[in-house]
C-alpha positions as a printed Julia matrix, in Angstrom:
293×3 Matrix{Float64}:
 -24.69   38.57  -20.87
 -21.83   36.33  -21.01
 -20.83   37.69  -17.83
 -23.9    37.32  -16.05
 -24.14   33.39  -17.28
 -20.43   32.9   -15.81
 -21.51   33.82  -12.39
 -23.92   31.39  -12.1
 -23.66   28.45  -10.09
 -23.73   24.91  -11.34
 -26.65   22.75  -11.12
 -27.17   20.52   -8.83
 -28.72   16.54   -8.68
 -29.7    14.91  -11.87
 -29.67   18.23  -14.52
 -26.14   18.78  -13.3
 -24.99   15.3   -13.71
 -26.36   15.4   -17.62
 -25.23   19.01  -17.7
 -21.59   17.45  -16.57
 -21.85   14.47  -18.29
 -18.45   15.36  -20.89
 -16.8    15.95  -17.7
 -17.55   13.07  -16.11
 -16.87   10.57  -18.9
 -13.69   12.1   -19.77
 -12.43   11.39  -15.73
 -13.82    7.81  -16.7
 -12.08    7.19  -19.48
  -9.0     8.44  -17.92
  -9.39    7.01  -14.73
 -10.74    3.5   -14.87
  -7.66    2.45  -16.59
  -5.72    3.98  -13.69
  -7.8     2.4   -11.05
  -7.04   -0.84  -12.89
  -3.59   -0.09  -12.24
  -3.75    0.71   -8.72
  -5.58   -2.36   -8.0
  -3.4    -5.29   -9.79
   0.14   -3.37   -8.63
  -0.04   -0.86   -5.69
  -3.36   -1.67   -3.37
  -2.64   -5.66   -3.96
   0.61   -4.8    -1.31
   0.65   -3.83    2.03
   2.01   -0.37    1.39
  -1.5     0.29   -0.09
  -3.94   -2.13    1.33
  -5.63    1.65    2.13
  -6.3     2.73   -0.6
  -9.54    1.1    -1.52
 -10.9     2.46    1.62
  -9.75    5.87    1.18
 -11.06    6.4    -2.38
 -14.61    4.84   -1.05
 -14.78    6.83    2.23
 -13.13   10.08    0.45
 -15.83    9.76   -2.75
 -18.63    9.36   -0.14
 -17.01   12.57    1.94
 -17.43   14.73   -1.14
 -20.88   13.41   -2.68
 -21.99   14.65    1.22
 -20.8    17.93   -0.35
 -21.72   18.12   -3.74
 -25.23   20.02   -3.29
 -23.21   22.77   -1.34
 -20.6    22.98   -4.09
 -23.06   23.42   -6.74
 -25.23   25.84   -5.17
 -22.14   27.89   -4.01
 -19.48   27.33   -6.64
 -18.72   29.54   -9.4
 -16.98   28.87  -12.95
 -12.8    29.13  -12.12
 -10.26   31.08  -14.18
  -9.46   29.76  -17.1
  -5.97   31.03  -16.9
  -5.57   28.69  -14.19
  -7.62   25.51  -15.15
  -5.84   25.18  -18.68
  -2.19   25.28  -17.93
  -3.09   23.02  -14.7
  -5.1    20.42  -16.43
  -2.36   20.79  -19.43
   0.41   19.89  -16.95
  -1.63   17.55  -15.25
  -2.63   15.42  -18.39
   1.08   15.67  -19.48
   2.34   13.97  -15.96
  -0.54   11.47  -16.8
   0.59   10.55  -20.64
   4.13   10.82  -19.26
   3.79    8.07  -16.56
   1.09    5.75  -18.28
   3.39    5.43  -21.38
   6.59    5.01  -18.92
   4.94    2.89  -16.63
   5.6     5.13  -14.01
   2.35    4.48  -11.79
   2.96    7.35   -9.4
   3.15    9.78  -11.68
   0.08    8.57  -13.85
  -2.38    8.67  -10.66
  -1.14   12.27   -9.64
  -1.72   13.44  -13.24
  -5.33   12.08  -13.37
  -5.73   13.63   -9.51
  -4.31   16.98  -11.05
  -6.48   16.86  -13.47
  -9.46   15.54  -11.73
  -8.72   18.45   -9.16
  -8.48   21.53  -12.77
 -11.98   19.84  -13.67
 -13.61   20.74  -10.54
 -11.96   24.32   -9.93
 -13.03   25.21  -12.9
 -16.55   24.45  -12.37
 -16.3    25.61   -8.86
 -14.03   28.11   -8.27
 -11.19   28.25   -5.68
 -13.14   29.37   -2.65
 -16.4    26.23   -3.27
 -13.39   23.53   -3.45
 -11.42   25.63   -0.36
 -14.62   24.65    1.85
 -14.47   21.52    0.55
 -10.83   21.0     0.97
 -10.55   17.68    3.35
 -12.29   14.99    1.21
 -10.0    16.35   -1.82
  -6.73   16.26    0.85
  -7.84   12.88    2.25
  -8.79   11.58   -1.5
  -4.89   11.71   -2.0
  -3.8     9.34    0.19
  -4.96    6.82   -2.05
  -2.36    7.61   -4.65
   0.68    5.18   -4.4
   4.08    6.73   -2.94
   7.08    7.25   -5.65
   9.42    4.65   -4.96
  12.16    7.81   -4.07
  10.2     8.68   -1.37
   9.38    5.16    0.02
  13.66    4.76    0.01
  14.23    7.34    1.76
  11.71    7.14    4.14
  12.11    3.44    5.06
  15.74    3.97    5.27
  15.87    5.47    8.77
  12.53    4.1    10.06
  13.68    0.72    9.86
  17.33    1.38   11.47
  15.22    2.54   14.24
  12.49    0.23   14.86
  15.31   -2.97   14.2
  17.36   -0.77   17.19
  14.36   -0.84   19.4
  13.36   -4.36   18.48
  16.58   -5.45   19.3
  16.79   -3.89   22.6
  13.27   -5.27   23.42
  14.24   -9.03   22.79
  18.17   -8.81   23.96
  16.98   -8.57   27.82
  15.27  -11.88   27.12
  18.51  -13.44   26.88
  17.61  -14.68   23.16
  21.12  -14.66   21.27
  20.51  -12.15   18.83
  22.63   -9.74   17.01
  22.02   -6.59   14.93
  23.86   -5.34   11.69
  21.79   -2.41   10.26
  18.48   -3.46    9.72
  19.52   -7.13    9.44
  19.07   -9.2    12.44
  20.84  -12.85   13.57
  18.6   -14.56   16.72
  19.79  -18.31   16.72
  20.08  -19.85   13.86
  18.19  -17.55   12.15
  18.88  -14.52    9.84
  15.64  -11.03    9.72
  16.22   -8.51    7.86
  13.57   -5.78    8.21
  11.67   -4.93    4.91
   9.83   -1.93    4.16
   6.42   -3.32    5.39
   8.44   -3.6     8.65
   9.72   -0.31    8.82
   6.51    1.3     9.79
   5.38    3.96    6.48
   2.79    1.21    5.6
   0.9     1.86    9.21
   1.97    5.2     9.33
   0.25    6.5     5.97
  -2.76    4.47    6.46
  -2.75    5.4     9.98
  -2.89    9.21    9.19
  -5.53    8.73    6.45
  -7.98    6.83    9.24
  -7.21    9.13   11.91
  -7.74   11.93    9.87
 -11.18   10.64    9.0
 -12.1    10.01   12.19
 -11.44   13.37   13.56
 -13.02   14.44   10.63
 -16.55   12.4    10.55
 -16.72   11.82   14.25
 -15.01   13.95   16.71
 -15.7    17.44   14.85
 -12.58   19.17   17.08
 -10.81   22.28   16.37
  -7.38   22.09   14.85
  -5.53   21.96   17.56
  -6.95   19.09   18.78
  -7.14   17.3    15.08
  -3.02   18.42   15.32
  -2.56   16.8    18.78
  -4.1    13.37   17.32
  -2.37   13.6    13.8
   0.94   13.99   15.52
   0.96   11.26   17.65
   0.37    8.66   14.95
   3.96    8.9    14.42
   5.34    7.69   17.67
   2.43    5.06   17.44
   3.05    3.38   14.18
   6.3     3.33   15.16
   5.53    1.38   18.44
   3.27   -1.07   16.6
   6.12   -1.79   14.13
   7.98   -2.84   16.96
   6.07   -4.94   18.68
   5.49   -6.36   15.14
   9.09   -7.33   14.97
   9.24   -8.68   18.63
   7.0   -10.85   17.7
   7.97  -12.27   14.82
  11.52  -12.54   16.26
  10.02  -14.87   19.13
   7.96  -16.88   16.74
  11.17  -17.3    14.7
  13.14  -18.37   17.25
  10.88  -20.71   19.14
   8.78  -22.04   16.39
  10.78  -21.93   13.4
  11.1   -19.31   10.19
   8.31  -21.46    8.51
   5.96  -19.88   11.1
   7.28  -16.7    11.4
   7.67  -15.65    7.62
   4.32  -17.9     7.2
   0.43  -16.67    7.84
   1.67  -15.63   11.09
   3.73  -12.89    9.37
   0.96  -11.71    7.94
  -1.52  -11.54   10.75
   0.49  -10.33   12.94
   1.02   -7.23   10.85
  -2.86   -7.09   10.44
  -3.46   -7.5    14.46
  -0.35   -4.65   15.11
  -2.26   -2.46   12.66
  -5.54   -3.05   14.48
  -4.09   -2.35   17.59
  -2.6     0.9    16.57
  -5.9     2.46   15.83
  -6.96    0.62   18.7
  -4.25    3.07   20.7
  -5.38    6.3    18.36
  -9.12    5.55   19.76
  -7.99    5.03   23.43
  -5.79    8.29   23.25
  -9.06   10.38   21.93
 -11.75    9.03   24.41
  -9.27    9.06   27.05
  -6.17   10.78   27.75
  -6.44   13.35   24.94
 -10.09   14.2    25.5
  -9.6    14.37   29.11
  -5.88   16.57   28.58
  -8.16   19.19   26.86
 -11.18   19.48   28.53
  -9.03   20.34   31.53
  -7.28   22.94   29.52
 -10.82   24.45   28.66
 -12.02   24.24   32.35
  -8.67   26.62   33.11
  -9.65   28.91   30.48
């Protein structure tokens, strides 16, 4: 008997909302504190100006899904839910009383992520397994990560900047990521290094080949990895940029609202080059290779 009420799946709409309703309070109470978090310290800076959008666009992704999961999912293994969500709500005690914020967030996700395998079983949530992929790119990057990361992208973007603006014949010189044009010393931050546009550049892209272009994986691979090369570029041009409006109109204006803006307009043409690639050259690159099949 117990058996047989196991392998039933959960109920879906309203009854399975007030069936779930521990569940869902206990995620609450957990993760509106978290959210709180997020939004005074990591989605306030550039590195995370995405995340908002992600958790919106990833929550609606997987209420699109919900019916499906509950008519298809079955109960998980409890062997496998309890020492996850154990772990998980560890990580999340362990950073919120630390002040670790990376940590904290990954816990609740961890534990968010035990909740719904156990009410819906590894092969439900498997089907379901983009909005719960693209759901994580709201979580804020340890700070380990973002160091080494930044590290090398903004040696290379302040090489490439430099050789942009030295045929100019602007007096500029480069010592690591620390530039002299003029008077006037740059020295290229981690919002200039290009991991701001390319994580939120991966988590748009994504949902865009996701929501709109419904391609195989190939083609979702031959989009995803160009986003490097692009972010990259738009980081670039970002720094060209603000070197010229340094040089010729003063550091007020280029570490002013210009700064900013021009960071915004880089971004928005970035996705603006993601878009072009897809209904152009990519689209057009693969169609071909169908026709020869």
């Amino acid at each position: 008997m117990a058996a047989l009420q196991d392998s039933q799946p959960p109920i879906a709409g309203l009854s399975g909302m007030v069936r779930y309703s521990p569940v869902i309070l206990a995620l609450l109470v957990l993760g509106i504190p978290t959210l709180i978090r997020l939004g005074e310290q990591s989605w306030t800076k550039e590195i995370g100006a995405h995340g908002p959008i992600v958790l919106m666009t990833g929550a609606w992704l997987l209420s699109r899904r919900w019916d499906a999961m509950c008519e298809e999912g079955r109960r998980g293994d409890l062997r496998i839910t309890i020492p996850v969500s154990a772990f998980s709500l560890a990580a999340y005690v362990f950073g919120r009383a630390y002040d670790f914020l990376s940590i904290e967030a990954g816990g609740f996700y961890g534990f968010a992520l035990a909740l719904l395998y156990d009410r819906f079983g590894l092969r439900t949530l498997m089907r379901s397994w983009f909005p719960l992929f693209y759901l994580a790119f709201a979580l804020p990057i340890p700070g380990w990560i973002l160091d080494r990361v930044t590290a090398p992208l903004k040696l290379l973007v302040s090489y490439l900047a430099t050789a942009v603006v030295d045929p100019l014949g602007l007096p500029i010189i480069r010592e690591g990521v620390t530039m002299t044009v003029g008077p006037y010393q740059l020295l290229v931050e981690d919002a200039c290094s290009g991991l701001n546009s390319l994580v939120g550049l991966i988590a748009v892209t994504l949902f865009y080949v996701y929501l709109l272009r419904g391609a195989g994986w190939r083609y979702s691979l031959f989009l995803t990895a160009l986003i490097v090369p692009v972010a990259i570029l738009a980081n670039v041009l970002r720094i060209v940029t603000l070197i010229l409006l340094t040089y010729f109109m003063g550091d007020s204006v280029g570490q002013g609202f210009l700064h900013i803006t021009a960071g915004l307009f880089l971004f928005g043409l970035s996705l603006g080059l993601m878009f072009l690639i897809d209904n152009g050259i990519g689209r057009f690159a693969f169609r071909e290779r169908a026709v020869v099949r």
